[in-house]
C-alpha positions in Angstrom: 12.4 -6.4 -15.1 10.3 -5.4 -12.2 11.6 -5.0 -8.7 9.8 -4.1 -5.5 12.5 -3.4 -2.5 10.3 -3.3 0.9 12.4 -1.3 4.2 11.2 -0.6 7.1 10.5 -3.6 9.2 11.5 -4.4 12.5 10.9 -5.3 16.0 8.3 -2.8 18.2 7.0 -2.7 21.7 3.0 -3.1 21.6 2.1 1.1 21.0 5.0 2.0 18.9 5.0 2.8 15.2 6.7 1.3 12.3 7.3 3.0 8.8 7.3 0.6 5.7 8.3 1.6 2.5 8.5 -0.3 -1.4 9.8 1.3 -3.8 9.2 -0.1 -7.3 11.4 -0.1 -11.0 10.3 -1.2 -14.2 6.8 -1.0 -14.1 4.7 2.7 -15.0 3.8 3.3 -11.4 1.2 5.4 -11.4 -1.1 3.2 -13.9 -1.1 0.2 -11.1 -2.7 -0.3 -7.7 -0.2 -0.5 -5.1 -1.1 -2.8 -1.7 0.5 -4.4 1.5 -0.7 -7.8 2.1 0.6 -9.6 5.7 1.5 -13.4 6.6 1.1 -14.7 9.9 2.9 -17.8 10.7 0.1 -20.7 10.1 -2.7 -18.1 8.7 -3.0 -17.4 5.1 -1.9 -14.1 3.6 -4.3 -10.8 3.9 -5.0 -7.7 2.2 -3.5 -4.9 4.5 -4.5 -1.8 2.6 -4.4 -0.9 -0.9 -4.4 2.5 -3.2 -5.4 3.1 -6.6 -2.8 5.5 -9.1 -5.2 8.1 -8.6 -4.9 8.1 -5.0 -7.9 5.9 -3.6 -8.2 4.0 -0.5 -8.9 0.6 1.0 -8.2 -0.2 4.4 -8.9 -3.5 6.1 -11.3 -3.5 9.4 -8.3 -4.6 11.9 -5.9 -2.0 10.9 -8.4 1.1 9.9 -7.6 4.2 12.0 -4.3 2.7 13.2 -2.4 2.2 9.3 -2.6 4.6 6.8 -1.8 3.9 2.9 -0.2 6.7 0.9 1.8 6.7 -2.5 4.6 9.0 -3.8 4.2 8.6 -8.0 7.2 11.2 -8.1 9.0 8.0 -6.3 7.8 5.3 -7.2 7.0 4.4 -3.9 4.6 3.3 -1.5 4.0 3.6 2.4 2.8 2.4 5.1 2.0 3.8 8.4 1.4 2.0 11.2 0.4 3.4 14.5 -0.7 2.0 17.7 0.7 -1.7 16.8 -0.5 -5.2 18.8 1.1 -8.6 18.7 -1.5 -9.4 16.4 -0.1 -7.6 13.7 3.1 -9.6 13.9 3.7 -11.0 10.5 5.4 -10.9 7.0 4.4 -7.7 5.1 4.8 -7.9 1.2 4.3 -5.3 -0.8 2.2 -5.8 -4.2 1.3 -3.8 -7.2 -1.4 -5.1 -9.7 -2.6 -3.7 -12.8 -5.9 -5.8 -13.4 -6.5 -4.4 -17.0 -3.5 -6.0 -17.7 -3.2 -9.1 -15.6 -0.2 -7.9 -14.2 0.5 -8.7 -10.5 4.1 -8.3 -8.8 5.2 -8.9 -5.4 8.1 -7.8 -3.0 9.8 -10.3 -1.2 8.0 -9.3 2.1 9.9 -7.4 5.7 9.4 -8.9 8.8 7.2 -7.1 11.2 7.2 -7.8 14.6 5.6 -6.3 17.6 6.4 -7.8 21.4 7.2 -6.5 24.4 
């Protein structure tokens, strides 16, 4: 069985930093693409940031320069960093990994983000 276990939400002033982490079982991590996706209530889901197994990134326009990506294959695990955050980026965040070769796509049950004064 697959599992993905997302930590690290929480509530932040506008400016402050959050730290979100999935770590993953049951799958060869380092063959899949790991990703954070975000759900804001009434908007449809959207690709946050993604990496590759061999370490390459891809960073939406509204969070470039303020989140950063980064994987640990030794761990099985996948970050995010996010700096400088506005209300906008209030939302779910769900962690993903997706093999495409394979047509294998898995998803964490998502960590509430939310960022309010």
């Amino acid at each position: 069985q697959v599992h993905l276990v997302e930590s690290g939400g929480g509530l932040v002033q506008p400016g402050g930093s959050l730290r979100l982490s999935c770590e993953i079982s049951g799958i060869i991590f380092s063959w899949y693409a790991m990703g954070w996706h975000r759900q804001a209530p009434g908007k449809q889901r959207e690709l946050v940031a993604e990496i590759s197994g061999g370490g390459k990134t891809n960073t939406a326009d509204s969070v470039s320069g303020r989140f950063t990506i980064s994987r640990d294959n030794a761990k099985n695990t996948v970050y995010l960093q996010m700096n400088s955050l506005k209300p906008e980026d209030t939302a779910i965040y769900y962690c993903n990994a997706r093999h495409a070769g394979l047509g294998r796509d898995f998803w964490g049950q998502g960590t509430q983000v939310t960022v309010s004064s």
